[in-house]
C-alpha positions in Angstrom: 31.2 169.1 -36.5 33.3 167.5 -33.6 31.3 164.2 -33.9 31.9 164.3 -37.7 35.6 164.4 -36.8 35.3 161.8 -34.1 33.6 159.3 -36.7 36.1 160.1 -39.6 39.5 159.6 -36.9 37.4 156.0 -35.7 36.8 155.1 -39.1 40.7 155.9 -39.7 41.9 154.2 -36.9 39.2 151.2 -37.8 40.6 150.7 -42.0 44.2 151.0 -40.2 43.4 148.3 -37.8 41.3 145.6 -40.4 44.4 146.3 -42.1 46.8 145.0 -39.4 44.5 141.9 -39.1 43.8 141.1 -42.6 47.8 141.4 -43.4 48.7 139.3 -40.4 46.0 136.3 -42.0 47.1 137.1 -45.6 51.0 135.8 -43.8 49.2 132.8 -42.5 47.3 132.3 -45.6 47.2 134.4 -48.7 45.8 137.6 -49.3 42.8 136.4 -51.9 41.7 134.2 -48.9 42.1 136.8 -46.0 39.7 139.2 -48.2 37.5 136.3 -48.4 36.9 136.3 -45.0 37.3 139.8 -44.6 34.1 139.9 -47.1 31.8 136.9 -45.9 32.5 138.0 -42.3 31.6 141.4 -43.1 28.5 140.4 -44.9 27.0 138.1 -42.2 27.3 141.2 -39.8 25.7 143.8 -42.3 23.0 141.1 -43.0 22.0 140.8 -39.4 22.6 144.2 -38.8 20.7 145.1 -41.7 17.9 142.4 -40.7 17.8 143.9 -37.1 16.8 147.5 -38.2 15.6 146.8 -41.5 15.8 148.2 -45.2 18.4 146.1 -45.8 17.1 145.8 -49.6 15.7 149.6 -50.5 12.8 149.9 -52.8 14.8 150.4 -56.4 17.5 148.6 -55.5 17.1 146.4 -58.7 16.5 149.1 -61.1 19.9 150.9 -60.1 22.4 150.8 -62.9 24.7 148.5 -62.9 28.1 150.6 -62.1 26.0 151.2 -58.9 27.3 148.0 -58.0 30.7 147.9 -59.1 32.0 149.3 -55.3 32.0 145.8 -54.3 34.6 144.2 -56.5 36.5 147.1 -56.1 36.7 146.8 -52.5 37.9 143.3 -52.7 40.5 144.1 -55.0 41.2 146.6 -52.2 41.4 144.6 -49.1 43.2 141.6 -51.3 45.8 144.1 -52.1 46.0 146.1 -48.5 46.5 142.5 -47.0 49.0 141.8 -49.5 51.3 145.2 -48.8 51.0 145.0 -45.3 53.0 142.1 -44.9 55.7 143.5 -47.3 56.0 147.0 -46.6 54.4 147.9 -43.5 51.6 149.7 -42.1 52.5 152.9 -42.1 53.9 152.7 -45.7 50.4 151.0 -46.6 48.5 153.4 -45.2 50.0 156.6 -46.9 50.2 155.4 -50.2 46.9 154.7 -50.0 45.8 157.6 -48.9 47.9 159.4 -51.9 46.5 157.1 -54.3 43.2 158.8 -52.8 44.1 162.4 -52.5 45.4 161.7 -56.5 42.5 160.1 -57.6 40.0 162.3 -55.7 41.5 165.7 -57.4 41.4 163.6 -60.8 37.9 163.4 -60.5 36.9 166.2 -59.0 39.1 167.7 -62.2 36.9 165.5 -64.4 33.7 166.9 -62.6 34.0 170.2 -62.9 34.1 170.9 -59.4 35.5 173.8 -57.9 39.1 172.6 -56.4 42.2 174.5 -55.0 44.6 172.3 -57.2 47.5 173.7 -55.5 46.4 172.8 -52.1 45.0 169.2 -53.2 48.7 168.7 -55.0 50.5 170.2 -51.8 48.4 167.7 -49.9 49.4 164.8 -51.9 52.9 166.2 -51.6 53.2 166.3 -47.7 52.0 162.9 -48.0 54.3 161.2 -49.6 57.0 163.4 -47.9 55.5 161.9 -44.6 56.3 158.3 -46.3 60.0 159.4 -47.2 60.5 160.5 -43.5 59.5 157.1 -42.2 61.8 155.1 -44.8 65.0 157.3 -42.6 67.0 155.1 -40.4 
């Protein structure tokens, strides 16, 4: 459990990070092209990563459904936009809206799904979040 934690604060600190960069080339440039590079960097690395150990193309991979696929767009959309609001309201700012538009979305589905949820807690959650964002718009 305490590398699970490890991983998820890296990959935290990590999206908080690509953030900082990508907004500071969206100023430079705009924030379409800084996910551009965001993506085609990111896919030469996965490519010779995935070339280096293999499987990069699973057996099935073109019989999956098409939504399967729709992950990718949506992440472009998402770094386009992150690199965008960086620059304008700040990382900290970025970073827990985001995360509320997550913890809102998340209950939504699991809500949709049928899976067992605490709704309470989840909306508490979301509550404490953008409490934390209030706090840090105090002079």
């Amino acid at each position: 459990m305490i590398l699970s934690i490890f991983f998820a604060l890296t990959a935290g600190a990590l999206v908080s990070l690509s953030r900082q960069i990508n907004g500071r080339l969206a100023l430079s440039t705009a924030p379409l092209i800084a996910s551009f590079w965001n993506h085609l960097v990111g896919f030469v690395a996965l490519s010779v990563l995935g070339l280096i150990i293999g499987g990069l193309v699973p057996p099935g991979a073109a019989d999956a459904p098409w939504h399967a696929y729709v992950g990718g767009p949506i992440g472009v959309v998402f770094v386009a936009a992150g690199s965008w609001l960086i620059a304008r309201i700040g990382a900290a700012n970025t970073a827990l809206l985001v995360i509320s538009g997550q913890m809102v979305s998340g209950v939504a589905l699991d809500l949709l799904r049928n899976v067992p949820t605490t709704l309470w807690a989840s909306s508490l959650g979301v509550v404490l979040i953008l409490a934390g964002m209030a706090l840090t718009q105090r002079r």
